[in-house]
N, C-alpha and C positions, 0 to 999 in steps of 0.2 A: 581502573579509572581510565577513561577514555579523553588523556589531555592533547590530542589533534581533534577531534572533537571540538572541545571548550574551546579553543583555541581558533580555533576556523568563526564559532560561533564569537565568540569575543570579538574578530576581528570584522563580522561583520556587523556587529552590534555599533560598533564605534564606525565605519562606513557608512550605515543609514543616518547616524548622528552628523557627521560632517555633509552629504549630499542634504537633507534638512535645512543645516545652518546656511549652504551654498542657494537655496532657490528661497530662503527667507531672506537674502542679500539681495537677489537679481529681479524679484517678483513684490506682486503687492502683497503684504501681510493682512493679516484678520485685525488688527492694529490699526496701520495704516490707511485701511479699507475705510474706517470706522472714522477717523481722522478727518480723511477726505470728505464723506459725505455729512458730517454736524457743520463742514461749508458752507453746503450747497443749501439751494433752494429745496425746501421736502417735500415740493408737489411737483417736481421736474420727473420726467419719467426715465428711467434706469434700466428697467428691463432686464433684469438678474434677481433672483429669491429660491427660495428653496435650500438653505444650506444641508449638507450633507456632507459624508467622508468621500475623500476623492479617489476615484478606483484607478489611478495611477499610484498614487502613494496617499494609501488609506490614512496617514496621518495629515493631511494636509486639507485644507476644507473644499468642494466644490460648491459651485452658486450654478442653477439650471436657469439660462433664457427664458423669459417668461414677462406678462406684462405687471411693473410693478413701478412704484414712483422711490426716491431718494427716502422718504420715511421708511415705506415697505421693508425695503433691504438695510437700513437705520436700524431697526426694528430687528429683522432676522439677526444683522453680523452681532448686536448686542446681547441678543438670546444665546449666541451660538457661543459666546464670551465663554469661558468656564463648563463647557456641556461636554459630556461625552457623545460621540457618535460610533456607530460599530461601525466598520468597514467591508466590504462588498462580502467578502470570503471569509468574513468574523474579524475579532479582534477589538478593543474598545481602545478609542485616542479620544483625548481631551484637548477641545480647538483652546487657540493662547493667543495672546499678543502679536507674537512671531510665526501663529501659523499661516504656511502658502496658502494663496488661494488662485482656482482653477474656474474656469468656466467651463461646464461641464454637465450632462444631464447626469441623472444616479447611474451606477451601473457606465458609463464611456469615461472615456478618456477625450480629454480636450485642450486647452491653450492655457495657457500664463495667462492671469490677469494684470497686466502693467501699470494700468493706470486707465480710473475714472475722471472723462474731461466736467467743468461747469454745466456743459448745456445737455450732462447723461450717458452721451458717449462713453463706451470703454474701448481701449485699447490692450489686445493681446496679443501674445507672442506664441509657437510654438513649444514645446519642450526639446529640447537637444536631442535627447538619445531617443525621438523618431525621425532625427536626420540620418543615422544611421543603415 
């Protein structure tokens, strides 16, 4: 039996768990998301749809630029509730409450969604480790 192995893998299994729980604290969640826009107005335009898995961290959801109003993406993050997505390089993740979400086309890497303003604006952040 191969217990450096298991052990490596355990240790990283519990790693992805904690960096998850870390950018569903610092970022907008699929939740959240969801939250903020039954706010707003549903004909204001938003300009994010397209849910997907996010090919930073396939468990996490991306939304691609695009033209769409507050229901549009209403609409998406609520489908996306409970869905499985496969992630770029395989793997199936189920978005949740607490999944990050990314702006991002399929297939790139791109920004923290931080926060959607009233009049549609989003604001996004970087991811850390491509400060590196």
């Amino acid at each position: 039996m191969d217990t450096t192995g298991e052990s490596i893998n355990a240790y990283m299994e519990q790693m992805s768990k904690e960096w998850f729980a870390e950018r569903s604290r610092t970022q907008m969640t699929l939740g959240g998301l969801i939250d903020v826009l039954e706010s707003m107005d549903r004909n204001t335009p938003v300009n994010l749809g397209d849910p997907h898995s996010y090919r930073g961290y396939y468990s996490d959801l991306g939304l691609t630029p695009c033209d769409a109003t507050v229901q549009d993406l209403l609409n998406d993050c609520r489908s996306a509730m409970g869905r499985v997505f496969y992630g770029y390089k395989g793997g199936e993740f189920i978005m949740h409450q607490n999944t990050p979400v990314w702006v991002a086309s399929w297939g790139s890497t791109g920004r923290k969604l931080m926060a959607v303003n009233p009049n549609g604006d989003y604001i996004t952040a970087p991811d850390e480790r491509d400060e590196y």
